[in-house]
ZAMARGU-4260 file (C-alpha; in steps of 0.2 Angstrom, whole numbers, plus 5000, padded with zeros to 4 digits):
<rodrens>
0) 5012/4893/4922 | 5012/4902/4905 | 5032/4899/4904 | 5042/4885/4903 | 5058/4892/4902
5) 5076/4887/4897 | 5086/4894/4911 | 5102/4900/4908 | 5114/4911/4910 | 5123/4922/4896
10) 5132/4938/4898 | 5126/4951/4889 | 5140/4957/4877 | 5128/4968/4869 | 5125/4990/4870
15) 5109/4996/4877 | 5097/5000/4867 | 5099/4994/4847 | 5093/4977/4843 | 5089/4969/4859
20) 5078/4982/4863 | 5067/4980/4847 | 5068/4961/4850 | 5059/4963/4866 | 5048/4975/4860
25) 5041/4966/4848 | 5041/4952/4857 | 5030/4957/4871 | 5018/4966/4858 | 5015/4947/4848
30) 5013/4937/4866 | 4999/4948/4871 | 4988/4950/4855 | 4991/4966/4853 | 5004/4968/4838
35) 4990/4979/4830 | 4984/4992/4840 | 4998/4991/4851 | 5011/4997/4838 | 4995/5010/4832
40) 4997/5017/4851 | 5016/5016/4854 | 5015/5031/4839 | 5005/5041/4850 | 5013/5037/4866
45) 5020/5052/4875 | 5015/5064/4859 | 5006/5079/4863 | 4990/5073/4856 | 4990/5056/4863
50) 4992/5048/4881 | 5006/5046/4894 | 5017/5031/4897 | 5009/5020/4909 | 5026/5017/4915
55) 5038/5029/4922 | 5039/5045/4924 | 5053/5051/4914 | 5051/5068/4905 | 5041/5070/4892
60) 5049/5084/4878 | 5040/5097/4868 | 5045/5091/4852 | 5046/5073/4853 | 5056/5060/4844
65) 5045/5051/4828 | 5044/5036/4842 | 5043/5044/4859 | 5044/5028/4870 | 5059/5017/4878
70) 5058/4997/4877 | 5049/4994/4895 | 5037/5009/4892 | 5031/5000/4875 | 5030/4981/4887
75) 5019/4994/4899 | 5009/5001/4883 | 5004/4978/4876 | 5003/4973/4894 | 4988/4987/4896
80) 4981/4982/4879 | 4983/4964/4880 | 4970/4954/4871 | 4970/4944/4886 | 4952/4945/4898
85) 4950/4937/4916 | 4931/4938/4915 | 4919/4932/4928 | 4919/4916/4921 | 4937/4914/4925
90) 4933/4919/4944 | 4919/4907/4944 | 4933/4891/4937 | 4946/4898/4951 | 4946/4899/4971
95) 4957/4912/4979 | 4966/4896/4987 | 4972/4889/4971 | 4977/4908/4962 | 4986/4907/4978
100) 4999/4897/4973 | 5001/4908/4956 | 5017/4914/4952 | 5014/4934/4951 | 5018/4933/4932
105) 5004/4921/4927 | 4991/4933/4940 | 4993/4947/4929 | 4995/4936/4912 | 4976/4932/4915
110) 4973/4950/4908 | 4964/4963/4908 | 4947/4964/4921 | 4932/4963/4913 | 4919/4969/4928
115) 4915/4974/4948 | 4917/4959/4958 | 4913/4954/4975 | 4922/4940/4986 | 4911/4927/4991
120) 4917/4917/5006 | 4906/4902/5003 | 4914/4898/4985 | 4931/4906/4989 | 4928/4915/4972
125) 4926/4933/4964 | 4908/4933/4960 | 4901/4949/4947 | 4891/4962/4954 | 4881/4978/4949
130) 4892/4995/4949 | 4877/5004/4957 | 4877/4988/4970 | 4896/4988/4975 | 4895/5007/4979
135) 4879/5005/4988 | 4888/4991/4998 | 4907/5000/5001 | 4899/5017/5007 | 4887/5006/5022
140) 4903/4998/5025 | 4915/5012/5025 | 4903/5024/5036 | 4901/5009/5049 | 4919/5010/5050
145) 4930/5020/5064 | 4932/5035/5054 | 4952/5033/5060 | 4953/5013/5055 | 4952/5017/5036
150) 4969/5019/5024 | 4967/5024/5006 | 4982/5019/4995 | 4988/5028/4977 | 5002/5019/4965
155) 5006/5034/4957 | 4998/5028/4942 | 4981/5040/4943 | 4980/5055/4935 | 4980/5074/4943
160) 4962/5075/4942 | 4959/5058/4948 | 4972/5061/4963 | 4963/5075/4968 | 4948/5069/4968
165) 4955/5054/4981 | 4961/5063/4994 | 4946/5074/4994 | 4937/5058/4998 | 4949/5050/5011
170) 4947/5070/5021 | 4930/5070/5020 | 4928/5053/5026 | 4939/5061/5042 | 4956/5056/5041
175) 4974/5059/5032 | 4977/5039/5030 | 4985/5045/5012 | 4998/5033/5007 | 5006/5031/4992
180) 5021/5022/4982 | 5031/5039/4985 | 5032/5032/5003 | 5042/5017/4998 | 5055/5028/4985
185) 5056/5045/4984 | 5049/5054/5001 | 5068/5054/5002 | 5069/5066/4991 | 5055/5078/4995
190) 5060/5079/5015 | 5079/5080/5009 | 5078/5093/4996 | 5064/5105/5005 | 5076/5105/5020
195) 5092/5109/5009 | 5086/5120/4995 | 5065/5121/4999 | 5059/5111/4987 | 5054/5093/4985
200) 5057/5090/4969 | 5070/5091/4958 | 5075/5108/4949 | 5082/5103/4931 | 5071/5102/4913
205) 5075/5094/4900 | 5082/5108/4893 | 5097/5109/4905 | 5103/5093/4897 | 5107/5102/4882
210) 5119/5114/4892 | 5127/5103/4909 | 5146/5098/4907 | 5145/5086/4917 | 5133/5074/4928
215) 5134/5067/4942 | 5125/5047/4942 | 5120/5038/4960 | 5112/5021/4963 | 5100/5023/4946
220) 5097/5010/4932 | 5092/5022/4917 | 5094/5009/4905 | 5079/4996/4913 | 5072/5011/4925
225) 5071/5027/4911 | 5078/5020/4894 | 5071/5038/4887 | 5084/5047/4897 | 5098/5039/4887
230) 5093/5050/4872 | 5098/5067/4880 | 5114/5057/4888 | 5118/5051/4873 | 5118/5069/4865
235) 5128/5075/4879 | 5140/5064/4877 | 5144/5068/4859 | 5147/5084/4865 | 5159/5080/4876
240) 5150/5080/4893 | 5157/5069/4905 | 5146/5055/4916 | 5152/5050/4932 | 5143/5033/4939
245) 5142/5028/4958 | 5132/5013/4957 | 5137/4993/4966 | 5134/4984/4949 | 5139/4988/4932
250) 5123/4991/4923 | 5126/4991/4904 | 5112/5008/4901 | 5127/5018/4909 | 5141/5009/4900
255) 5135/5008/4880 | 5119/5013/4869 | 5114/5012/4854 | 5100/5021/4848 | 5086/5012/4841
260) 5079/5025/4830 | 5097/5029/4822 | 5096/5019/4806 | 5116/5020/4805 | 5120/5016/4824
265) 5107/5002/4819 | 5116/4994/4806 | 5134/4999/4814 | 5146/4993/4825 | 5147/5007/4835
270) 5139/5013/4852 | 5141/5026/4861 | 5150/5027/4877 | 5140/5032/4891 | 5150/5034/4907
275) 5166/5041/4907 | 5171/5035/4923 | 5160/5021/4933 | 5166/5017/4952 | 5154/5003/4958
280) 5152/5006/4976 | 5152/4995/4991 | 5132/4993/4995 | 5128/5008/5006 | 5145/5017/5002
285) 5138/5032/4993 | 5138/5043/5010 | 5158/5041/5010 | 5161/5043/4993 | 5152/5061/4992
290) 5162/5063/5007 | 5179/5060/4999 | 5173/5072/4983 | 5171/5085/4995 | 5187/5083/5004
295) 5195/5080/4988 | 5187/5097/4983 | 5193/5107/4999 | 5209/5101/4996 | 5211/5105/4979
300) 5202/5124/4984 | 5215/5128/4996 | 5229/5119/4984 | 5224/5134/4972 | 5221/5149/4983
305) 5238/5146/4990 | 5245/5147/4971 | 5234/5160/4968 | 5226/5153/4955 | 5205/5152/4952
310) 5195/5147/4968 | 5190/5128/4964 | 5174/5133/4977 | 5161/5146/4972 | 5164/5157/4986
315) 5153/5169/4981 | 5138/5160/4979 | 5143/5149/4996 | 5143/5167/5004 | 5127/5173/4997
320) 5116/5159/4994 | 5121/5145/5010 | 5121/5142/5026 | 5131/5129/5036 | 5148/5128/5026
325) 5160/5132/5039 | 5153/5116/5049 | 5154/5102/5035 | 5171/5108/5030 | 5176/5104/5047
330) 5166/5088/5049 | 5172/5081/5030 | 5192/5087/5033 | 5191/5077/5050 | 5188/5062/5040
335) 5203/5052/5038 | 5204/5045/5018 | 5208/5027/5025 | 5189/5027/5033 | 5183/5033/5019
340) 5190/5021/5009 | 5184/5008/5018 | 5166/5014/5018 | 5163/5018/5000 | 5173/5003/4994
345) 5183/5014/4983 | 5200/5021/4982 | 5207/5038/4986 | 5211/5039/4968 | 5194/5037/4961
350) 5187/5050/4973 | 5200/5061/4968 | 5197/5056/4950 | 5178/5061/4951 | 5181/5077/4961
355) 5194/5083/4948 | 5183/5080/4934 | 5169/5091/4945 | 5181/5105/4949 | 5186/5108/4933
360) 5168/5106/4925 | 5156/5123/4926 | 5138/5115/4926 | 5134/5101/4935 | 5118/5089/4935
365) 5117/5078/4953 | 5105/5061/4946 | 5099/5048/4957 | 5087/5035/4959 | 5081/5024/4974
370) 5099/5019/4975 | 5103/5034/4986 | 5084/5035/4998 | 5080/5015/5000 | 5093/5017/5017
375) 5092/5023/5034 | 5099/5036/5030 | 5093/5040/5012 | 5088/5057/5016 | 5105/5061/5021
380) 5113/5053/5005 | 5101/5066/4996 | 5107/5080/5005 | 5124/5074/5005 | 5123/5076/4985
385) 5115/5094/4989 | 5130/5097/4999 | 5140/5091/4984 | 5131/5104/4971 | 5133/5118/4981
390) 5149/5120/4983 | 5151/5125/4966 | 5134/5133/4964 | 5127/5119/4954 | 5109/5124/4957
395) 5101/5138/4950 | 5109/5139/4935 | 5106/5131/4916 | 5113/5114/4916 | 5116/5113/4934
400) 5106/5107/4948 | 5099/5089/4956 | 5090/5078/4946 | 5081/5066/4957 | 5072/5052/4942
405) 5055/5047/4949 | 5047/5028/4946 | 5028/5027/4944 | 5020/5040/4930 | 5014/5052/4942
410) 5017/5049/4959 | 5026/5066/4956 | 5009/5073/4952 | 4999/5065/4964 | 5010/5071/4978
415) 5007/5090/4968 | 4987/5090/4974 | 4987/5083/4990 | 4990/5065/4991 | 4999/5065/5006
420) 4996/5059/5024 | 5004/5077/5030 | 4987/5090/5032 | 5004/5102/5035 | 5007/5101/5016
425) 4988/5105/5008 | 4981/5120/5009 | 4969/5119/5020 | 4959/5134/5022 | 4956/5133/5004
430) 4950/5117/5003 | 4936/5119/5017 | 4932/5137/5007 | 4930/5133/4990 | 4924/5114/4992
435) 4919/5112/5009 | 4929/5099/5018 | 4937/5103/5032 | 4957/5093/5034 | 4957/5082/5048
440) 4971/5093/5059 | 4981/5073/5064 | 4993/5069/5055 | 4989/5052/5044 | 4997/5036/5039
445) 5012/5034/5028 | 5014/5016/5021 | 5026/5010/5034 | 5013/5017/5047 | 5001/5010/5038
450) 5009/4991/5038 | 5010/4994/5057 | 4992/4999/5057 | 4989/4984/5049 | 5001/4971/5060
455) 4991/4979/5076 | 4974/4980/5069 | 4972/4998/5071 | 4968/4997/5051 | 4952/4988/5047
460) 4947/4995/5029 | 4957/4999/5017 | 4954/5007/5000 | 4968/5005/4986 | 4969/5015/4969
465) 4979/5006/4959 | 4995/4996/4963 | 4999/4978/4970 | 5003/4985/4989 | 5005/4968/4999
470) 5021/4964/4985 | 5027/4981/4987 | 5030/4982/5004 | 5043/4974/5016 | 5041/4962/5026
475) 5029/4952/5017 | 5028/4938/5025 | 5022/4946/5041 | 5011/4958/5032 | 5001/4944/5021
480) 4991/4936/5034 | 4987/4954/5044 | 4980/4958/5025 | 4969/4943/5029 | 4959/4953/5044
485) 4954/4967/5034 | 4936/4972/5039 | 4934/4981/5021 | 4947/4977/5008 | 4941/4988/4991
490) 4954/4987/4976 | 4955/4998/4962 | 4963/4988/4946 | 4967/4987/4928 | 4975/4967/4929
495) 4974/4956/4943 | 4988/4953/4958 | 4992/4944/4973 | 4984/4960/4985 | 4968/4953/4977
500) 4971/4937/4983 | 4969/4937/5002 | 4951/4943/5006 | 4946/4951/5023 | 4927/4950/5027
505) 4923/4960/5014 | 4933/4959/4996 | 4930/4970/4982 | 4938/4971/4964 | 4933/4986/4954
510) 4942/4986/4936 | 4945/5006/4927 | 4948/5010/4913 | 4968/5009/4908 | 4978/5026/4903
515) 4978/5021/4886 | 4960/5018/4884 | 4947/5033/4878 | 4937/5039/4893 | 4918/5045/4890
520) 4909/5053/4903 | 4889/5052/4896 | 4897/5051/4877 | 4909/5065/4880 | 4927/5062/4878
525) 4938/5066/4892 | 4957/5074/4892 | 4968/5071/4910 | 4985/5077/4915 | 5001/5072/4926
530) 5015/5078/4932 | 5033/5070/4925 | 5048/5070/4936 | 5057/5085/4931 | 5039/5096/4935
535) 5031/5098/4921 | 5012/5097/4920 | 5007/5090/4901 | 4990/5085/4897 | 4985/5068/4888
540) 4971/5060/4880 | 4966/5040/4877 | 4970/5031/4863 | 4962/5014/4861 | 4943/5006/4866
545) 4941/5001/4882 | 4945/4982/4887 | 4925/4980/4890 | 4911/4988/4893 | 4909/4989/4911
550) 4926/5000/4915 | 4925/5013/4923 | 4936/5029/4924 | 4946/5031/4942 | 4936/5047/4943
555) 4919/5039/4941 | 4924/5027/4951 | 4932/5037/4967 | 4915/5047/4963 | 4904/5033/4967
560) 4911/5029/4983 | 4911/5045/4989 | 4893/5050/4984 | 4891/5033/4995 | 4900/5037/5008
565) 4899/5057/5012 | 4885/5067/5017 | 4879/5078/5003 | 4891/5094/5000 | 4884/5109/4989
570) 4902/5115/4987 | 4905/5099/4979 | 4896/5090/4966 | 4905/5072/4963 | 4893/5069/4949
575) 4896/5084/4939 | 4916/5080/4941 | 4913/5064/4935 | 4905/5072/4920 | 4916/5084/4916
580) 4936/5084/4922 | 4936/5101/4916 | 4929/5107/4931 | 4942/5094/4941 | 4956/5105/4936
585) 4945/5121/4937 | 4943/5116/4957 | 4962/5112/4956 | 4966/5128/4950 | 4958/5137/4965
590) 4966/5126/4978 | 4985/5128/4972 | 4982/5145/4962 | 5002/5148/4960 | 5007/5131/4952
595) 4989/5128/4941 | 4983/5145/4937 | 4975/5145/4920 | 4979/5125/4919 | 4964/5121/4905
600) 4975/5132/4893 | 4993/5128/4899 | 4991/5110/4897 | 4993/5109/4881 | 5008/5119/4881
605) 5021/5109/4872 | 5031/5099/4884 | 5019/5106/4897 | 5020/5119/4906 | 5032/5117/4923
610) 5029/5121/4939 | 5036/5134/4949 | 5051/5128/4958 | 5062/5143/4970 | 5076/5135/4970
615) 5078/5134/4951 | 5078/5152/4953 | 5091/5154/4967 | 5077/5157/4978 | 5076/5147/4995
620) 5061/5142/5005 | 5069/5135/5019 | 5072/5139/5036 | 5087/5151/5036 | 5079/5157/5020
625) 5096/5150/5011 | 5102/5134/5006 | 5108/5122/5019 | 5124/5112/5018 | 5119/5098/5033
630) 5130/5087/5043 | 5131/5070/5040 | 5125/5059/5054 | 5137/5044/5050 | 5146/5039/5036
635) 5134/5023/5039 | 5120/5025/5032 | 5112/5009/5039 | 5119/5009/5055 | 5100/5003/5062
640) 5106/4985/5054 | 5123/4986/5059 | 5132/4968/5063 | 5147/4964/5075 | 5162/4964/5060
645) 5168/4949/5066 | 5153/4942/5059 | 5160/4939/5042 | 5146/4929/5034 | 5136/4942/5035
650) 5133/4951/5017 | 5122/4966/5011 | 5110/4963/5000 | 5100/4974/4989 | 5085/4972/4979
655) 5086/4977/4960 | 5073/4977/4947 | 5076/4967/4933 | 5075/4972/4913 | 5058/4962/4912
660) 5049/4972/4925 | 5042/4988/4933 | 5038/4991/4950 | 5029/4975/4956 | 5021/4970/4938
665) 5034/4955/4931 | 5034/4956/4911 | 5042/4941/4911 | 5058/4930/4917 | 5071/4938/4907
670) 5083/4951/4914 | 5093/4953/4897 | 5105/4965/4901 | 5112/4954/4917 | 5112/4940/4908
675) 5099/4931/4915 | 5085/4920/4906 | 5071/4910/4913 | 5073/4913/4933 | 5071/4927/4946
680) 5074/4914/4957 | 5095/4923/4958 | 5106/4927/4970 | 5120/4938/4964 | 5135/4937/4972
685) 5155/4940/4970 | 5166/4925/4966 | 5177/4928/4981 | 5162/4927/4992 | 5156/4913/4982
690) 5172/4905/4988 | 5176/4910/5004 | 5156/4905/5011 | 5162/4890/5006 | 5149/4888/4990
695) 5151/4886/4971 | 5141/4894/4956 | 5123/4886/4955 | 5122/4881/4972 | 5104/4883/4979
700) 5104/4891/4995 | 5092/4900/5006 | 5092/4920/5012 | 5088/4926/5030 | 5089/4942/5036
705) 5104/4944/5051 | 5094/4954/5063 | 5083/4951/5075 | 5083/4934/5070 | 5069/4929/5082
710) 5057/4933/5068 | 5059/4923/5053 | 5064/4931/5037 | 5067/4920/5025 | 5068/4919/5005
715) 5072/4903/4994 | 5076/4894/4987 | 5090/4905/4977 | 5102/4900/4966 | 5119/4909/4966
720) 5126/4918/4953 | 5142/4926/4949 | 5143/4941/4946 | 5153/4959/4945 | 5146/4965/4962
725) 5159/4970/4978 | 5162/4960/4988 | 5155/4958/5005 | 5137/4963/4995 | 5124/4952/4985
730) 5109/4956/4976 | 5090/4949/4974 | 5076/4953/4964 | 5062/4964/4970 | 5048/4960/4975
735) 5052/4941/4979 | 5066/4948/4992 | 5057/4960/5002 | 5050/4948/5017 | 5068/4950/5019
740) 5068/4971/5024 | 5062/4974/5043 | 5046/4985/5042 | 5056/4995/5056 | 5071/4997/5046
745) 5066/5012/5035 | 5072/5031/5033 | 5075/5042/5044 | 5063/5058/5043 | 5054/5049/5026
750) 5051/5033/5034 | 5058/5024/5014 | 5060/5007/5018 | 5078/5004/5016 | 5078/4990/5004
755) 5096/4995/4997 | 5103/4988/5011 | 5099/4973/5022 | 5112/4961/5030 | 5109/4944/5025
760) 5114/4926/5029 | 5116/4913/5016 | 5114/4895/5021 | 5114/4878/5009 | 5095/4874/5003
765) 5088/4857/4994 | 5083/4859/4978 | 5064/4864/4974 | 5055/4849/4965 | 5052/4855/4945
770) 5067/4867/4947 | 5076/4867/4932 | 5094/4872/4936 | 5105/4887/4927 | 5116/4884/4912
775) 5131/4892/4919 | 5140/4891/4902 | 5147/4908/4896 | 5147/4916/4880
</rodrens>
């Protein structure tokens, strides 16, 4: 291992933001050899003439701050520019066997890679092959292939045109197999919000921060998740916006900030106080506590027409603009406040609290993260928060509306032009006129369909652009040696991760070209664009020289498998794309006219030109042609994984991302803002429950999952930790927990895996040989 860590535990006393975050930044830009050009790039990060974060996909503003990127968006930024190489002579010192037993950290620590590579079975090693070669070899492979058998992946890293180009090649090899990270986060969110309001995406700029009264926070870590989206808050705040936060664990980017680039908050005392009021939930208690605003709101509505005072309700706009009222008021006022209570874990008061801050405030921003759509019923929690919006007409207006905060950099955009396993939701007739590929008319693969695929053997190739899918998704312990019986496994990568690792017949490991890094087609620079999360379309260029000089760009790359694998098209040249991205976005344009009309000007609007979104305008693509208040099927929301309640050993745990880490990529084994230093290998839990299972702080102890326990699901050795959490719930870092999450145990509709909630059993473990134990001692 590259660390030998002191492991500890310390609270963290200390405002987000401010020192820390500088500390760390400069930290991670020394370990990886990149103080130079790294802090060179981080001026041009997220600027109008420089590149997008390789990180999230936070908003991106027309006039940008003098340094225009968060603490984890600069670790993204040295941990794509690392000095760091994992050359073939590397592979050659290395079996797959051995970088088996790598932790995930020390995988990725090896650096960037350097050239194509081809598993060889005989050496159990990577061994360097010829670009022209590998696509030669991949298209024979993939055409011998059932054209159904074959799945290709996207992270959400790739750019529009790169996108675009990929699930041209996955419907012209003959099927809709398109899935992508939105599957394990946000399809929530786009199957939620088309039925409420008729859009899949959020409706709020970043311009509406500058005008809401008050928002509305649910199950999102801005301060590890979207540290830039504390700057607008922050602003907010000093103008006397209110911030209400649902959300099981107090995270400290919702309680205090400083701002780094403030020279007097700097060298102050003071930080600003984020959230004005912060009820921590019980696990899964999100549905009940929307539920009691509302029936706090009625109640406070018919309090004031019987005084005849101002409506608390919009009347008006429910009138003209929804559909469906009459019934939720009637579901949410037979709710008795003592079931309520009981679900969300919090009082009547603090509902009551929240809803009276609500009523009396006149524009309103709904934010969430995957706290709200990782459950069974997630799309429902986002509809529920819909429900909650319009009933004071809180869409549709500056300042107000839903504001859901996507992960991955563009897996908005991606999403945009056609990366999707739905042939419903691509315009077909355009596709087979203008580039001649006709839409397979089947439905495809999401990722949990795909995992099944996989677990059955209906999937024998699969093709990934980016991402580490085997950590990503649940049940991994189940889905690890199915990934071993992959016919064709082709993986599209900047750094090397465990998905790498476990070699079908055929293993191939093609290295691109990273965001950061200038891409020339035949000499010629190339520009490329994404979508952020509030739907806004910017266009970036690269920075810095590649890592070596055998990257290619993800568009050469998806072009040479396809001029490999498809017969010749004259409606579509994949050599001139690869040329020129310019004509890329030309063929975007003519495929979705009404959102990319005129794109090769509008790019370079500043802060990018946005999308167009209906409901923004009070306009509503749904069914009844209005807005749609919806019923909630339970208060439950994970009522798939539901225990007898006399099983009282039973918690609910959810998976949480520490400060050191995005998505599946570990930075490294600090989580600063929990207090934790040198371990993921945590179990948080609640003193009481700490007592009352019969444990003490520091005890090692193993997790398994409480259903269906005929199939082992087990993670551990963990050691417990107290901490500020309800009780009756306990929390694990992602991605080491999910061989805990049931591959069946997803969304309803969206099919998320619901890794926000999964009962859990916690038994007594020995001690793992080496393991250094936690200093418990607080500050």
């Amino acid at each position: 291992m590259f660390l030998s860590p002191q492991v500890r535990f310390k609270p963290y006393t200390h405002a987000a933001g401010g020192w820390g975050s500088a500390h760390s930044v400069a930290n991670i830009l020394l370990r990886e050899r990149a103080l130079g050009k790294g802090a060179s790039a981080l001026l041009k990060q997220n600027k109008p003439d420089g590149f997008a974060c390789v990180s999230c996909a936070w908003a991106k503003p027309g006039h940008p701050h003098p340094l225009e990127f968060c603490e984890n968006g600069a670790k993204a930024t040295a941990w794509e520019l690392t000095s760091r190489r994992a050359t073939p002579e590397f592979f050659s010192r290395h079996t797959l066997a051995e970088l088996r037993t790598w932790p995930d950290f020390d995988l990725e620590q090896q650096g960037r890679l350097t050239h194509p590579m081809r598993y060889d079975a005989a050496t159990d090693t990577y061994r360097p092959v010829a670009w022209a070669d590998a696509f030669t070899a991949i298209g024979a492979s993939l055409k011998a292939l059932p054209r159904d058998s074959v799945v290709f992946y996207a992270s959400g890293r790739a750019s529009l045109e790169a996108s675009f180009m990929y699930q041209l090649l996955a419907r012209g090899y003959g099927n809709n197999h398109l899935p992508d990270s939105s599957n394990m986060c946000h399809e929530s969110t786009s199957v939620g919000l088309q039925e409420s309001i008729g859009v899949p995406v959020g409706t709020v700029t970043l311009n509406d921060f500058e005008h809401t009264d008050c928002f509305l926070f649910f199950g999102q870590n801005v301060g590890s998740n979207s540290p830039r989206m504390l700057h607008p808050l922050q602003e907010a705040r000093k103008r006397g916006a209110q911030i209400i936060t649902f959300n099981p664990l107090r995270e400290r980017g919702l309680e205090r900030f400083v701002n780094p680039q403030n020279p007097v908050e700097m060298l102050g005392p003071e930080s600003t106080q984020v959230s004005t009021q912060y009820h921590q939930v019980a696990i899964g208690g999100d549905l009940a506590a929307m539920a009691g605003m509302i029936k706090a709101l009625l109640a406070l509505d018919a309090e004031a027409q019987a005084k005849g005072e101002a409506a608390v309700l919009d009347h008006g706009f429910i009138a003209e603009h929804t559909t469906g009222f009459e019934a939720l008021r009637a579901q949410i006022e037979g709710y008795a406040w003592g079931a309520l209570e009981q679900r969300s874990g919090l009082s009547r008061s603090a509902m009551e609290a929240a809803a009276r801050v609500y009523a009396r405030s006149e524009r309103v921003m709904g934010v969430y993260g995957m706290g709200l759509t990782q459950h069974h019923h997630g799309v429902a929690n986002v509809q529920m928060l819909v429900n909650l919006l319009l009933l004071r007409g809180n869409i549709g207006k500056p300042g107000a509306g839903i504001c859901p905060v996507r992960g991955h950099s563009n897996v908005q955009g991606q999403r945009t032009v056609g990366i999707t396993e739905d042939p419903k939701k691509v315009p077909a007739d355009l596709i087979a006129e203008h580039l001649g590929i006709e839409v397979p008319a089947d439905k495809g693969y999401c990722t949990v369909e795909a995992c099944e695929g996989l677990l059955d053997g209906r999937v024998q190739g699969f093709v990934g652009l980016g991402g580490n899918f085997v950590r990503a998704v649940p049940d991994t312990s189940r889905l690890e040696p199915a990934w071993q019986g992959l016919a064709l496994n082709v993986q599209i990568a900047t750094k090397l991760n465990r998905s790498h690792l476990l070699p079908g017949q055929q293993m191939w490991l093609l290295p691109c070209l990273g965001r950061i890094e200038i891409d020339r087609q035949d000499g010629i620079e190339q520009q490329w664009t994404t979508e952020d999360s509030t739907g806004c379309i910017h266009g970036w260029r690269g920075h810095s020289e590649p890592a070596s000089d055998q990257l290619l760009s993800e568009p050469a790359i998806i072009a040479g498998i396809a001029k490999a694998t498809l017969a010749t098209n004259p409606k579509l040249d994949w050599d001139a794309w690869r040329r020129d991205y310019r004509l890329v976005r030309a063929a975007i344009a003519r495929i979705y006219p009404a959102i990319f009309h005129e794109m090769e000007t509008r790019m370079h609007e500043p802060g990018g030109f946005h999308r167009p979104l209906g409901a923004a305008q009070r306009q509503w693509n749904t069914e009844s042609g209005k807005a749609q208040f919806t019923l909630l099927p339970t208060l439950d929301p994970d009522d798939d994984v539901a225990t007898a309640s006399a099983r009282r050993d039973v918690l609910q745990l959810m998976t949480l991302r520490s400060n050191d880490q995005f998505n599946t990529t570990i930075y490294g084994y600090d989580d600063r803002f929990r207090g934790v230093k040198g371990t993921r290998k945590v179990l948080l839990m609640n003193k009481n429950d700490i007592a009352r299972l019969g444990f003490m702080a520091g005890d090692w102890v193993k997790v398994a999952t409480a259903v269906e326990t005929e199939v082992p699901r087990v993670v551990g050795p963990l050691q417990i930790l107290p901490y500020d959490i309800p009780t009756g719930c306990c929390g694990g870092y992602y991605p080491e927990c999910n061989p805990l999450v049931p591959l069946w145990h997803y969304a309803q509709k969206s099919k998320v895996p619901a890794a926000k909630s999964i009962p859990v059993t916690v038994t007594r473990a020995a001690v793992e040989p080496g393991a250094v134990p936690i200093d418990l001692k607080r500050a």
